[in-house]
C-alpha positions as CSV (number, residue, x, y, z in Angstrom):
1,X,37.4,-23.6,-42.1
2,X,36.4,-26.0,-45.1
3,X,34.9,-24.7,-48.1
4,X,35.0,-28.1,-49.9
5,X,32.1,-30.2,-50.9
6,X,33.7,-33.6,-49.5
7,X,35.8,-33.1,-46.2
8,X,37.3,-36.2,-44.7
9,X,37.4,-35.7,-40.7
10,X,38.9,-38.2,-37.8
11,X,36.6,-38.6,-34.9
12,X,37.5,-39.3,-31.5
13,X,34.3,-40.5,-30.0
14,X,34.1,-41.1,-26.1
15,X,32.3,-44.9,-26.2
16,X,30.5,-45.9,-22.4
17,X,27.6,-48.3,-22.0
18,X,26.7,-46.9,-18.7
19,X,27.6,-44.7,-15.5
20,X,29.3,-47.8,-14.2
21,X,30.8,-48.6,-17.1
22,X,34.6,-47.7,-18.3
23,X,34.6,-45.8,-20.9
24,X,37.1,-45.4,-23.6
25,X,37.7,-43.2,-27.3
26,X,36.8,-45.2,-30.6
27,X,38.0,-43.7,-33.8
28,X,36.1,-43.0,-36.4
29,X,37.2,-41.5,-40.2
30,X,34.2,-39.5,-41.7
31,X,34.6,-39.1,-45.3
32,X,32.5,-36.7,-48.4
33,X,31.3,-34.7,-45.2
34,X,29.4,-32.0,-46.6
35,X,30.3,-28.8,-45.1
36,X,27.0,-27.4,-44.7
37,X,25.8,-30.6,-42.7
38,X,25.0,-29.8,-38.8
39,X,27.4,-31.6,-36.2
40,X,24.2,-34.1,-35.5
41,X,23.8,-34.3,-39.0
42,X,27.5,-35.7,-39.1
43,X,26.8,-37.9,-36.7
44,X,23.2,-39.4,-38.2
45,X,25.4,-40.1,-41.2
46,X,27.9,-42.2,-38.8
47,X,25.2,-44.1,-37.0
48,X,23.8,-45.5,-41.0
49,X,27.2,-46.8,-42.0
50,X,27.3,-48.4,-38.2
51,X,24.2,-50.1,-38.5
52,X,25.1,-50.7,-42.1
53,X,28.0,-53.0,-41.1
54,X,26.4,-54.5,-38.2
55,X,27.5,-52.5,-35.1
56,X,26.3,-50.5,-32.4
57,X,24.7,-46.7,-33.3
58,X,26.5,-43.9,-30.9
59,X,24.1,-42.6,-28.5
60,X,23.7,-39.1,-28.4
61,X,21.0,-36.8,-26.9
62,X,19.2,-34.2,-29.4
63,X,15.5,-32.8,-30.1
64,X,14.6,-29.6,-31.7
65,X,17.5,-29.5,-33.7
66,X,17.0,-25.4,-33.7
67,X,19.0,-24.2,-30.7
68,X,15.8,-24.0,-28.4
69,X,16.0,-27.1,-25.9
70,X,19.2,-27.5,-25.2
71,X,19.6,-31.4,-25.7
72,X,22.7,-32.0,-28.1
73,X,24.9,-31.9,-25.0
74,X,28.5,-32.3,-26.7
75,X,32.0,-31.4,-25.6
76,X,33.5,-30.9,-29.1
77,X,37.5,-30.5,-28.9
78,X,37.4,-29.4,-25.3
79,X,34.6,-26.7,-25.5
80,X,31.0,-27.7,-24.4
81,X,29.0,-27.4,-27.9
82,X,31.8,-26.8,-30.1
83,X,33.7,-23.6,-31.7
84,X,31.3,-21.3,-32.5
85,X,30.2,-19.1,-29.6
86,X,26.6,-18.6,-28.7
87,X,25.5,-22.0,-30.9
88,X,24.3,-25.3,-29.4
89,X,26.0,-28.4,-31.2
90,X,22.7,-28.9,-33.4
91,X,23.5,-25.6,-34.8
92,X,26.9,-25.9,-35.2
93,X,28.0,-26.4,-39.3
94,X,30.9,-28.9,-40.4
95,X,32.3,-25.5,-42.2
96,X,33.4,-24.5,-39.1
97,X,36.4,-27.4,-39.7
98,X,39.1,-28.3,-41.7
99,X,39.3,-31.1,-43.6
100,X,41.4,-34.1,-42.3
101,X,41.0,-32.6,-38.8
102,X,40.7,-34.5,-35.6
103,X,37.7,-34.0,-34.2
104,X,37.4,-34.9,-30.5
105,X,33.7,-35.6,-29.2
106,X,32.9,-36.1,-25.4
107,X,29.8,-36.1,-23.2
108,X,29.2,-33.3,-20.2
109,X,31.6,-34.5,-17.5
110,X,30.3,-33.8,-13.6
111,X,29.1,-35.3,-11.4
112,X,26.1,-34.3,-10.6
113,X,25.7,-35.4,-14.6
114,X,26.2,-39.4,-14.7
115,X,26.7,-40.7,-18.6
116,X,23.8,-42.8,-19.3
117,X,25.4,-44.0,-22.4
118,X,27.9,-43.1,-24.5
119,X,27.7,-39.2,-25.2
120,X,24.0,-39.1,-23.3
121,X,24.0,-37.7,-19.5
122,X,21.3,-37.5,-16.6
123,X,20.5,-34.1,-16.5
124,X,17.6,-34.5,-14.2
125,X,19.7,-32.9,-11.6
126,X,18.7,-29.3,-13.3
127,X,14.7,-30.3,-13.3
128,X,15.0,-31.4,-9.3
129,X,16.5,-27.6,-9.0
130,X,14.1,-26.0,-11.1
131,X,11.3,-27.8,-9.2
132,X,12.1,-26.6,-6.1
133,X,11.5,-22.9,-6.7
134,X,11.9,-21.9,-10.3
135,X,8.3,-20.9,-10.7
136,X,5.3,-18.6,-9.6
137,X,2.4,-20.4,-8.2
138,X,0.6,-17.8,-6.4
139,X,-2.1,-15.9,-8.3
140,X,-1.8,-13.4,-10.8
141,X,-5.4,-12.6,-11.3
142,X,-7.0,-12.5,-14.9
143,X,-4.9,-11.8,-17.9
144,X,-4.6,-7.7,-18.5
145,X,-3.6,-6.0,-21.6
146,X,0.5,-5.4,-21.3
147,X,1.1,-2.3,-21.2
148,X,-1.4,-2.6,-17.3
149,X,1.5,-4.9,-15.4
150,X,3.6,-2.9,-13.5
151,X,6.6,-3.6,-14.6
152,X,9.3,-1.0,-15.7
153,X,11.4,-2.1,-19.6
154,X,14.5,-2.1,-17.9
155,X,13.4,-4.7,-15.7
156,X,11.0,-7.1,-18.1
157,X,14.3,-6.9,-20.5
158,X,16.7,-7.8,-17.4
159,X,14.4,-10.7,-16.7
160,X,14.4,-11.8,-20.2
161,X,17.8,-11.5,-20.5
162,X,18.1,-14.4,-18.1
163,X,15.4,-16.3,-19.2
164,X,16.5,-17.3,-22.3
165,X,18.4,-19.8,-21.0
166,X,18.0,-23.5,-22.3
167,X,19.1,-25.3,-19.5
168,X,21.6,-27.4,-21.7
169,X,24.5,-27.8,-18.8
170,X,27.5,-26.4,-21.0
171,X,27.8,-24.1,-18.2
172,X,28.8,-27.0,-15.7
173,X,31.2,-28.9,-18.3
174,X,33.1,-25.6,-18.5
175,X,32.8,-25.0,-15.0
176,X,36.6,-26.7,-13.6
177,X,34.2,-26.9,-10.3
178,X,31.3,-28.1,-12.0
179,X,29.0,-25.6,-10.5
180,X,25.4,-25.0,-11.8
181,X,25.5,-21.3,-10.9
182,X,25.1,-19.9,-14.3
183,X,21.6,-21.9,-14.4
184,X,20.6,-21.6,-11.3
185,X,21.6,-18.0,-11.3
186,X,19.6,-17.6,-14.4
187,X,16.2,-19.2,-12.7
188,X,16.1,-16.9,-9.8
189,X,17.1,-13.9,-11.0
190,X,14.4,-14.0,-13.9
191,X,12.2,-14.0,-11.1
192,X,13.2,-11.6,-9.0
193,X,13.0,-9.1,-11.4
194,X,9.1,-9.2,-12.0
195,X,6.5,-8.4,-9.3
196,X,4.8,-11.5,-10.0
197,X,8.1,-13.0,-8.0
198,X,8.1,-11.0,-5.2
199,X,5.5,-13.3,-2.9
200,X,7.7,-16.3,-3.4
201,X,11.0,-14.6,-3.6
202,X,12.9,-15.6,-0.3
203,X,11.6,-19.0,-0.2
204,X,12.6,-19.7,-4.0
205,X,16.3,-19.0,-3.6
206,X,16.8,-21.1,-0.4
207,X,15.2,-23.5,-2.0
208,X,17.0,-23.6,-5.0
209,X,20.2,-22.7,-3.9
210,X,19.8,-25.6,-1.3
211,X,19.0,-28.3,-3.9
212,X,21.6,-27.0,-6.0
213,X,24.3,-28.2,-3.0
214,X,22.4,-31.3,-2.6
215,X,23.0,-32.2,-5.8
216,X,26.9,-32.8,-5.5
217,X,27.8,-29.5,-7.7
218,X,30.8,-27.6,-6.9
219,X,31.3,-23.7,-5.8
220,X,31.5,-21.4,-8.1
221,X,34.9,-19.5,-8.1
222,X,34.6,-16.8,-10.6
223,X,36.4,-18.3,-13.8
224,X,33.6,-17.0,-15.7
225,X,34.1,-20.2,-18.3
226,X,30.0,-20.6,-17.9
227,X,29.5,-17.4,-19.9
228,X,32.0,-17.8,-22.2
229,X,30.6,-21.5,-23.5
230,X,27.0,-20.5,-22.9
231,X,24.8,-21.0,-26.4
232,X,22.2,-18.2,-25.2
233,X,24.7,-15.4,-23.5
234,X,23.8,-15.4,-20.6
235,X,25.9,-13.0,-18.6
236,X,27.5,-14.0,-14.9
237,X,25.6,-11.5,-13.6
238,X,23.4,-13.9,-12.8
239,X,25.4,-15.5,-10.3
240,X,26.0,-12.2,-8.7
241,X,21.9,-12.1,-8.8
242,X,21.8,-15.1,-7.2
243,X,24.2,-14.5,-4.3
244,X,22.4,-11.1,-3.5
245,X,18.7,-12.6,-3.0
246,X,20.0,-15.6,-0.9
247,X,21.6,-13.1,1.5
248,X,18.5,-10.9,1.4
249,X,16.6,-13.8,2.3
250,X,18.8,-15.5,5.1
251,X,19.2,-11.9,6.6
């Protein structure tokens, strides 16, 4: 890890102008990198001196820049969002590298996630699953002071626990089948945990689960690389979660 002021790194940037589109690696040399610059940061700086000299910016997705939406879909050096566990790309520091290291950046690669451009993939595939059960829509009645719902710690921290998640994907790029367990795992299981759930609850994993296989992910087979590469933690006991309601509910 650098502690310099000016680090010089070689970038290996994966270069596609669409999902039909061969793609191939441009190389880049990054010089006076500050070390305390963000990965996106590093590559804003990149995309000035391109459009400085007359060529085309990199695409890359990003928004809140904080770790929260899950946007700055990377592969850096083989692992979705870089190095660091438990940090999205956006929060991931150019200290975390050497200088005159290689650096090796790559979009998601499935799929059920075409590359728009460049590093930026259609993750719509995660929304189409989420709208086919990841909610509540019957009612709740009026809002009540807290500590009135019926719900036990264990249980509201359980359900927390899974939804944290950002919905960011790094879970299929790690996945060598591509599955979307881990998320979809994540979405039902927050739900089956609270009363407010139960109504809905048989219905929501079919329906999920279903769309899920529609959209052309794999199986999951255990490898456990989703939790590993996940920015939020969220634990593979989600999947397990997952597995148990859809029996419930086909049974």
């Amino acid at each position: 890890m650098s502690t310099h002021e000016n680090m010089t790194l070689h970038l290996k940037i994966w270069r596609q102008n669409g999902p039909d589109s061969k793609g191939h690696f441009e190389d880049h040399t990054m010089d006076e990198v500050n070390p305390h610059m963000s990965f996106l940061e590093m590559l804003d700086l990149l995309n000035e001196r391109l459009m400085q000299n007359g060529k085309q910016p990199i695409e890359f997705d990003h928004d809140c820049r904080e770790g929260i939406c899950g946007s700055c879909n990377l592969v850096i050096n083989g692992i979705p969002h870089g190095p660091e566990m438990r940090t999205a790309a956006c929060q991931l520091h150019m200290r975390k590298f050497n200088d005159g290291e290689t650096v090796t950046i790559e979009p998601w690669r499935a799929k059920a996630f075409p590359i728009i451009k460049d590093l930026v993939v259609d993750r719509d595939a995660f929304d189409r699953i989420q709208a086919a059960g990841g909610f509540v829509s019957t009612r709740t009645g009026s809002m009540v002071d807290a500590n009135a719902i019926p719900i036990s710690k264990e249980a509201a921290d359980k359900s927390m626990d899974y939804a944290v998640c950002i919905g960011c994907g790094a879970c299929v790029a790690a996945c060598p089948n591509s599955s979307a367990s881990l998320f979809t795992g994540a979405k039902i299981a927050q739900f089956a945990k609270l009363p407010q759930g139960a109504p809905e609850r048989k219905r929501r994993v079919v329906a999920m689960v279903e769309q899920m296989e529609k959209e052309g992910f794999g199986d999951c087979s255990n490898y456990a690389e989703c939790e590993a590469v996940c920015p939020v933690g969220i634990s593979i006991s989600a999947i397990a979660e997952m597995r148990k309601e859809y029996v419930k509910a086909l049974f």
